[in-house]
TORPA-4810 file (N, C-alpha, C, O; in nm, 3 decimals):
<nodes>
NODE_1_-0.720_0.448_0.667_-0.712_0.479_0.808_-0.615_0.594_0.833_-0.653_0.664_0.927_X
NODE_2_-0.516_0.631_0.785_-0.410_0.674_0.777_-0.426_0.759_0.680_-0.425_0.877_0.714_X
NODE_3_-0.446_0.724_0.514_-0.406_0.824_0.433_-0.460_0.967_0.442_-0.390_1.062_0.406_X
NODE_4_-0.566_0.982_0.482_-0.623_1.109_0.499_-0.506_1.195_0.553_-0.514_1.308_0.505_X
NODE_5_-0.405_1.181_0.632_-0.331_1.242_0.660_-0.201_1.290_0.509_-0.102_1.358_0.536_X
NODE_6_-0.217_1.260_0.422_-0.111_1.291_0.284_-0.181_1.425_0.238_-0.296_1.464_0.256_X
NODE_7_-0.083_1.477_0.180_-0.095_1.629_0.093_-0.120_1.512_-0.015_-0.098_1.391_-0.013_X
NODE_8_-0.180_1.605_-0.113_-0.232_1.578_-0.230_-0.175_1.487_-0.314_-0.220_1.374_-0.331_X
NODE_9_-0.037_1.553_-0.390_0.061_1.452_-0.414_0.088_1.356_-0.378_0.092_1.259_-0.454_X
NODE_10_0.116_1.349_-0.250_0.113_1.194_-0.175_0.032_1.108_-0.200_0.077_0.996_-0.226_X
NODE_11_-0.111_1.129_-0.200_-0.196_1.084_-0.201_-0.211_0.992_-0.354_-0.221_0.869_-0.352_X
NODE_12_-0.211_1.068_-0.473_-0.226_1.023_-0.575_-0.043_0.907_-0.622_-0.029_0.818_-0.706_X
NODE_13_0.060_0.968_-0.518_0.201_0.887_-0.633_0.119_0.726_-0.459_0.147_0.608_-0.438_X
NODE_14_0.057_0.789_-0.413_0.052_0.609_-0.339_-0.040_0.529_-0.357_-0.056_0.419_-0.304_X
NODE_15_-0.116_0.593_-0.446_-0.205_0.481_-0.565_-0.117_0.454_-0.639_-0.080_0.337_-0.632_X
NODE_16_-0.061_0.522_-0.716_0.069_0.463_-0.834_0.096_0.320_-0.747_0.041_0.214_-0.779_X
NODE_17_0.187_0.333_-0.633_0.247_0.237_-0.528_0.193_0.109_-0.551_0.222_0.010_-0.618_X
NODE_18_0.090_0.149_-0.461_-0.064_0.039_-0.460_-0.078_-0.052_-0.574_-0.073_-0.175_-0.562_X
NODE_19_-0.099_0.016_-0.696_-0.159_-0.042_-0.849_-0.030_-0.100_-0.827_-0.037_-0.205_-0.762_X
NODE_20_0.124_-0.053_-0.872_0.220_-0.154_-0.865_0.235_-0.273_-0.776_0.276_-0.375_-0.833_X
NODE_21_0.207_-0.283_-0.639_0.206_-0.369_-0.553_0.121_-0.502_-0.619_0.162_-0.609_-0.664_X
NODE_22_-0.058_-0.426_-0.599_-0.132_-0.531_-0.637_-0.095_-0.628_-0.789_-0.118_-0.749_-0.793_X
NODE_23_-0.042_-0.560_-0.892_0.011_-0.631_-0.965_0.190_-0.692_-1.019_0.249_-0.735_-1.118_X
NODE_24_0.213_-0.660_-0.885_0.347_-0.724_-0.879_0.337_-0.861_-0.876_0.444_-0.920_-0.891_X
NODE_25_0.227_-0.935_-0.860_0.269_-1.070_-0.891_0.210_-1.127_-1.033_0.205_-1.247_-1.059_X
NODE_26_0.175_-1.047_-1.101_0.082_-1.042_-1.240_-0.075_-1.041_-1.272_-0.141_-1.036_-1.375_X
NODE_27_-0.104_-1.050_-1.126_-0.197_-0.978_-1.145_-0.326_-0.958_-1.045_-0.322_-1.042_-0.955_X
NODE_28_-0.422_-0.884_-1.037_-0.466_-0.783_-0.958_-0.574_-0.893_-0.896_-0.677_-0.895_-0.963_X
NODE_29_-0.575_-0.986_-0.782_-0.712_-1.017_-0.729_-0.802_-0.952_-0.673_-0.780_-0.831_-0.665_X
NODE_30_-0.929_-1.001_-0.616_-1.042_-0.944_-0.587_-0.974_-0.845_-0.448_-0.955_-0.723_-0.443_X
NODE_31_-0.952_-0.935_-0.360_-0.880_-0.847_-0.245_-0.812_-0.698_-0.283_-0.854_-0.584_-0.261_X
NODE_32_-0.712_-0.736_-0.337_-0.633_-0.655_-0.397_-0.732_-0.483_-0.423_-0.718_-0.370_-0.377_X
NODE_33_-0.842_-0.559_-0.534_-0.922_-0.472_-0.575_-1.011_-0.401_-0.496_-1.043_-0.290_-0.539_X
NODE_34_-1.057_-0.433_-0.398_-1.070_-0.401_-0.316_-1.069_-0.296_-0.239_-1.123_-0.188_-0.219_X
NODE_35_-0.967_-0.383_-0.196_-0.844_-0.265_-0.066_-0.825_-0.115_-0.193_-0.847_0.003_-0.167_X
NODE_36_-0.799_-0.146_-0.266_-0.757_-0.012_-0.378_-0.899_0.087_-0.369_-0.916_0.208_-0.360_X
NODE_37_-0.946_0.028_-0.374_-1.110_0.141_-0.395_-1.139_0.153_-0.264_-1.208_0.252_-0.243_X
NODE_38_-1.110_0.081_-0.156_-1.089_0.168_-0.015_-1.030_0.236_0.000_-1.065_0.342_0.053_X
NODE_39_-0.915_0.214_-0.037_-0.784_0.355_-0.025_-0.884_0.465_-0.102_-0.954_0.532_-0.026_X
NODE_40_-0.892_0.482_-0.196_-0.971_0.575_-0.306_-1.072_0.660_-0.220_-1.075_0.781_-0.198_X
NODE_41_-1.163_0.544_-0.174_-1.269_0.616_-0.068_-1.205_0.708_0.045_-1.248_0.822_0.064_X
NODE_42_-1.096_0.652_0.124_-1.092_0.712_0.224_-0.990_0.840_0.191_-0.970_0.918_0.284_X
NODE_43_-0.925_0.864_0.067_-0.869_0.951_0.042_-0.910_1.070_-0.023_-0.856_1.179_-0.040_X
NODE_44_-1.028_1.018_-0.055_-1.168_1.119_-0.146_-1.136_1.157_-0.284_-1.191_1.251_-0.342_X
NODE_45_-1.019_1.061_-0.348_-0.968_1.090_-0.454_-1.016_0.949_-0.586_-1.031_0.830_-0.556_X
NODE_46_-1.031_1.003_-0.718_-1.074_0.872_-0.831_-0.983_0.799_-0.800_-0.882_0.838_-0.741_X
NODE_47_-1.017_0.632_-0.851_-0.905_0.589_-0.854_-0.816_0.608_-0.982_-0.885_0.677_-1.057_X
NODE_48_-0.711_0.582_-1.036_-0.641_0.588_-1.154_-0.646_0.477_-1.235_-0.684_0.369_-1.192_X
NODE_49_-0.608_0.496_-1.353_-0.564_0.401_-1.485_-0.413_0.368_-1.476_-0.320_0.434_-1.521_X
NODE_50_-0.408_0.266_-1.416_-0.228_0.252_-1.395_-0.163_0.223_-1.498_-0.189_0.121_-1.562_X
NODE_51_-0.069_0.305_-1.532_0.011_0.284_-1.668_0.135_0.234_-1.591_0.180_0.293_-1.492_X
NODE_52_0.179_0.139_-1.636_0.305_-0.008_-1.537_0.461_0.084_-1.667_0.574_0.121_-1.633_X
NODE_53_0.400_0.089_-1.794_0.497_0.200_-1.893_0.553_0.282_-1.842_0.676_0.283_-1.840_X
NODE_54_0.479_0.374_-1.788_0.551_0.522_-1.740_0.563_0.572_-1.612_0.588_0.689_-1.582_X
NODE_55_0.536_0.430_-1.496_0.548_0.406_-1.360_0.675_0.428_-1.343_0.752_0.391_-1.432_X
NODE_56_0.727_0.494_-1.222_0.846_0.524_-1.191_0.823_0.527_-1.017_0.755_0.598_-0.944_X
NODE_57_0.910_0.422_-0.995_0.883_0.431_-0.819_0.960_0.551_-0.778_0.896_0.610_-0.691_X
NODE_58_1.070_0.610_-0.805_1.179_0.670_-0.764_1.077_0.802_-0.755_1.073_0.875_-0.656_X
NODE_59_1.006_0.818_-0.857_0.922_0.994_-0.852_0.826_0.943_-0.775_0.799_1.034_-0.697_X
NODE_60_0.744_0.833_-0.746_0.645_0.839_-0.687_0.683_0.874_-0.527_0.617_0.947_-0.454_X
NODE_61_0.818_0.795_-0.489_0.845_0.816_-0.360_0.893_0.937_-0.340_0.924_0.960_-0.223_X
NODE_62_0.910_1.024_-0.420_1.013_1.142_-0.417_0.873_1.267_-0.395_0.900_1.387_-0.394_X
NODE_63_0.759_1.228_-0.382_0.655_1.359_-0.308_0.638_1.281_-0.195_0.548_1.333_-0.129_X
NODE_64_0.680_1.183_-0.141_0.665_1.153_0.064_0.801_1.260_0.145_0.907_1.208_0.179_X
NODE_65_0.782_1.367_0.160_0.888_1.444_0.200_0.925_1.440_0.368_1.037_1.450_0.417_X
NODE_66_0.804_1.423_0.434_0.801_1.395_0.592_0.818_1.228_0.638_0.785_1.131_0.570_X
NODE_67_0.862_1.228_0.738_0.900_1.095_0.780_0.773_1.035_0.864_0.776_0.930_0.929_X
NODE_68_0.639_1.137_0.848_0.557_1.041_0.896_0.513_1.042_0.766_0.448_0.937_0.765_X
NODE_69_0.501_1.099_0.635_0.423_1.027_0.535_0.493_0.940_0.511_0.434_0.832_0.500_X
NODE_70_0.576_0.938_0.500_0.699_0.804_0.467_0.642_0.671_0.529_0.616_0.577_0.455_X
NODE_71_0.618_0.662_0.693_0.570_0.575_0.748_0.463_0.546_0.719_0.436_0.426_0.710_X
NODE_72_0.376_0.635_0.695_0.272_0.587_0.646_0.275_0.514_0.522_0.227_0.401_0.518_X
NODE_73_0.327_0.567_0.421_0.351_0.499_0.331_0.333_0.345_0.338_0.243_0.269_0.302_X
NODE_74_0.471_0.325_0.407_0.502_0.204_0.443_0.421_0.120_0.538_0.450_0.002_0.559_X
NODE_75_0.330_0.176_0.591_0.221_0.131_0.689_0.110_0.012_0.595_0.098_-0.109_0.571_X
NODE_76_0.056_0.124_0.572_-0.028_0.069_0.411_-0.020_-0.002_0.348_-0.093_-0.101_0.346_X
NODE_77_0.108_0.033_0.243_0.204_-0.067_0.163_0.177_-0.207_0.236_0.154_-0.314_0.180_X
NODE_78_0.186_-0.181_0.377_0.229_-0.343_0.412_0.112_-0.428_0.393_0.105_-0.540_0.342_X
NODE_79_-0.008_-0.330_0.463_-0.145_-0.388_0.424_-0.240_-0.434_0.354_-0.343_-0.499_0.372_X
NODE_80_-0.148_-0.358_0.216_-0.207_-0.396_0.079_-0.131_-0.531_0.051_-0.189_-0.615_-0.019_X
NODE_81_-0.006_-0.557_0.101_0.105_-0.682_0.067_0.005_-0.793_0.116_-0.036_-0.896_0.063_X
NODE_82_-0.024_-0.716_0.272_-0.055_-0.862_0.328_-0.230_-0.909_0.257_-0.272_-1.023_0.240_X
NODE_83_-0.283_-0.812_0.235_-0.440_-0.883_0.217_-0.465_-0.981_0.135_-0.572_-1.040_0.148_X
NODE_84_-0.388_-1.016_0.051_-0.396_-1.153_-0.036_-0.359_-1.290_0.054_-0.420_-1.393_0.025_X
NODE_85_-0.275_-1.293_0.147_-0.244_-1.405_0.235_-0.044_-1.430_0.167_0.034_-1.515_0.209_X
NODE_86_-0.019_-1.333_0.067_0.143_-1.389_-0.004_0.190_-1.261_0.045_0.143_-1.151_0.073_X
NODE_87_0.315_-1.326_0.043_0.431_-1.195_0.022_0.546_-1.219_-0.093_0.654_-1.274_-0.075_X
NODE_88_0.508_-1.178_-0.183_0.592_-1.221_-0.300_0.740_-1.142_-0.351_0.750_-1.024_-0.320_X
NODE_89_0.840_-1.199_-0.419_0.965_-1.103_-0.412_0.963_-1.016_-0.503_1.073_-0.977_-0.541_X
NODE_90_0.861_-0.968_-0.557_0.829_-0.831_-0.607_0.797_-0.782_-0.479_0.886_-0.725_-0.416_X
NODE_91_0.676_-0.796_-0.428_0.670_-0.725_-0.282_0.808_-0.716_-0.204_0.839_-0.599_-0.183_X
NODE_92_0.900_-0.809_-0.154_1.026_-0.774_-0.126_1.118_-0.685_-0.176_1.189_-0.608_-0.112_X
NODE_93_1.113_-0.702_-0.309_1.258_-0.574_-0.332_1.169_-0.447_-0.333_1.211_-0.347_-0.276_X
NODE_94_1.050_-0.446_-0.394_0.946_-0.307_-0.335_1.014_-0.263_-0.187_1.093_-0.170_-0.169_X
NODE_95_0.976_-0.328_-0.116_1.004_-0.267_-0.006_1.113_-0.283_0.062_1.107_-0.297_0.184_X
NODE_96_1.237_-0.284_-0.009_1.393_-0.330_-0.005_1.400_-0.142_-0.042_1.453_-0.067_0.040_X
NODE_97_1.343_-0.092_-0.166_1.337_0.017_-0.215_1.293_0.103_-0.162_1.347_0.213_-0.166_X
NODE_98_1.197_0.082_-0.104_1.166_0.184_-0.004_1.242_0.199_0.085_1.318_0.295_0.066_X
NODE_99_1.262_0.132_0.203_1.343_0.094_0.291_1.455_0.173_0.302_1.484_0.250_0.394_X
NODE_100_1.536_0.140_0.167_1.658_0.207_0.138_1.617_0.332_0.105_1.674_0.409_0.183_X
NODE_101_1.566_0.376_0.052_1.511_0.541_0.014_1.441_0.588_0.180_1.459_0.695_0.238_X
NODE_102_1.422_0.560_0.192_1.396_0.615_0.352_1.460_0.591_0.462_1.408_0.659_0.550_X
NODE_103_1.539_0.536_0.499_1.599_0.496_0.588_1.542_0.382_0.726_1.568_0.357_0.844_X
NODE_104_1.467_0.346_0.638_1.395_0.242_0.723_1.455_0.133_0.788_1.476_0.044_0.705_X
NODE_105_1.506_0.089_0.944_1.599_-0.036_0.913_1.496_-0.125_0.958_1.394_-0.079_1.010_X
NODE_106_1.518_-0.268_0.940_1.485_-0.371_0.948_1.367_-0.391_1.062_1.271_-0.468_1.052_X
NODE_107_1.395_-0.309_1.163_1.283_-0.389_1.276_1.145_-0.276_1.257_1.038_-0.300_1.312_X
NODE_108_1.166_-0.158_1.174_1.064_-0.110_1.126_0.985_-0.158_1.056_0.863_-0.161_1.076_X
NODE_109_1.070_-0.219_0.927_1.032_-0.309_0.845_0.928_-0.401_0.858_0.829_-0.419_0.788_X
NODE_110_0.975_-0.468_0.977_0.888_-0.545_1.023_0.787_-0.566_1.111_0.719_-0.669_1.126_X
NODE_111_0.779_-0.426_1.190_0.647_-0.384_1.294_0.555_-0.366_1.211_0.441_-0.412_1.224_X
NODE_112_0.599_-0.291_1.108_0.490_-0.262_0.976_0.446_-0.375_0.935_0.325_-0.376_0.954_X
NODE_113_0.483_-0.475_0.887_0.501_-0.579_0.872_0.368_-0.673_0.960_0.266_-0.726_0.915_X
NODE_114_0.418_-0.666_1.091_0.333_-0.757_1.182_0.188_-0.644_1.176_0.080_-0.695_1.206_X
NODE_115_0.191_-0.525_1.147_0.062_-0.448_1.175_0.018_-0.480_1.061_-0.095_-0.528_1.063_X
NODE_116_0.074_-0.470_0.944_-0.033_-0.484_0.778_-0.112_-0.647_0.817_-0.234_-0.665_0.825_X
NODE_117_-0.030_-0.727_0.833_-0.103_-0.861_0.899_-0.191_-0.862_0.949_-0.293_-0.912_0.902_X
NODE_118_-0.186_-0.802_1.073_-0.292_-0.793_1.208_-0.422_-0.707_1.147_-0.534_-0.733_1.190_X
NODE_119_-0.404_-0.610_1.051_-0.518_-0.506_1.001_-0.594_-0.570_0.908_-0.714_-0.544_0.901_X
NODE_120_-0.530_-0.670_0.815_-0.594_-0.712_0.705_-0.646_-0.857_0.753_-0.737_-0.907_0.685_X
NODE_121_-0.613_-0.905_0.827_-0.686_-1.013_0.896_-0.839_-0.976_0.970_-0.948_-1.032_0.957_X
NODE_122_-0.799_-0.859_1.053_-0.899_-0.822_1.107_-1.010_-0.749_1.050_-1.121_-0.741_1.104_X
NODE_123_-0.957_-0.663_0.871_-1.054_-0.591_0.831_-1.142_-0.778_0.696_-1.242_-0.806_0.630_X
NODE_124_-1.070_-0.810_0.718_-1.189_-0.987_0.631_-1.235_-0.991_0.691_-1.344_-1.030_0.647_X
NODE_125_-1.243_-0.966_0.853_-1.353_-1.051_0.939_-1.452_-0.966_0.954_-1.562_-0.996_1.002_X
NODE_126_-1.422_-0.858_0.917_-1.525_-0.716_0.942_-1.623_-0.729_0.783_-1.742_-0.707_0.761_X
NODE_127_-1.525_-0.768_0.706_-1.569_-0.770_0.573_-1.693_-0.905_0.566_-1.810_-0.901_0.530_X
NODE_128_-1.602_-1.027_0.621_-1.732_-1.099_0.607_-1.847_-1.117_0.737_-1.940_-1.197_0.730_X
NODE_129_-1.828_-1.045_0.831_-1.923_-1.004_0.910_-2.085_-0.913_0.845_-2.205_-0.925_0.871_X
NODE_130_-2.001_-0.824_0.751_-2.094_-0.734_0.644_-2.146_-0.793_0.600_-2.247_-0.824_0.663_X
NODE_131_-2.129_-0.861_0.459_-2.146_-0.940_0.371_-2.216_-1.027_0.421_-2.291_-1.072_0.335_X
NODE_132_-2.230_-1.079_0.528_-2.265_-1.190_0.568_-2.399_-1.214_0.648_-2.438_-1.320_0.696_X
NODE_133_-2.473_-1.062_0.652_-2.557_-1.027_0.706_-2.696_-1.004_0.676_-2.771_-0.961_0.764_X
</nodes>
């Protein structure tokens, strides 16, 4: 919904993000999988081979240079957290890290927060509206 708005770079270190997120809790469900090849679609970019080895959050966040890709970032991020129904404390210090690398305080945190909720609730029902047809 959003990413279309990233320069190039952006675009590809917030799949890095993503792949880390979805398997921050060990490992990648259908949802998960999903949402990733949507991002992909709507960014018009392959998806990647996530190497978890030579992942580095610090460089990935270090091409969000504007404070609305930043938000965006973190927009997303939240959406990908929430579509499984968990929020796990890999997902927390993730976005403890961000947070702190951007200057995000707390009630940002959490508008993002209540919107990744509200989007991924509403895009299942769209999903099994499809599917279901």
């Amino acid at each position: 919904m959003l990413l279309m708005q990233l320069e190039t770079p952006e675009k590809f270190s917030f799949l890095h993000i993503a792949h880390h997120v979805a398997k921050s809790d060990g490992k990648m469900g259908n949802r998960e999988k999903r949402k990733i090849e949507d991002y992909c679609t709507e960014m018009g970019i392959d998806n990647i081979i996530f190497d978890d080895e030579n992942y580095s959050i610090d460089k990935c966040l270090s091409k969000f240079k504007t404070q609305k890709s930043q938000k965006i970032l973190l927009l997303e991020i939240m959406l990908l957290i929430h579509v499984d129904d968990t929020f796990n404390n890999s997902e927390h210090k993730l976005l403890e890290i961000i947070s702190k690398k951007f200057n995000f305080n707390e009630m940002q945190v959490k508008y993002a927060s209540t919107w990744g909720k509200a989007v991924s609730a509403l895009r299942e029902q769209a999903l099994l509206i499809i599917d279901n047809s």
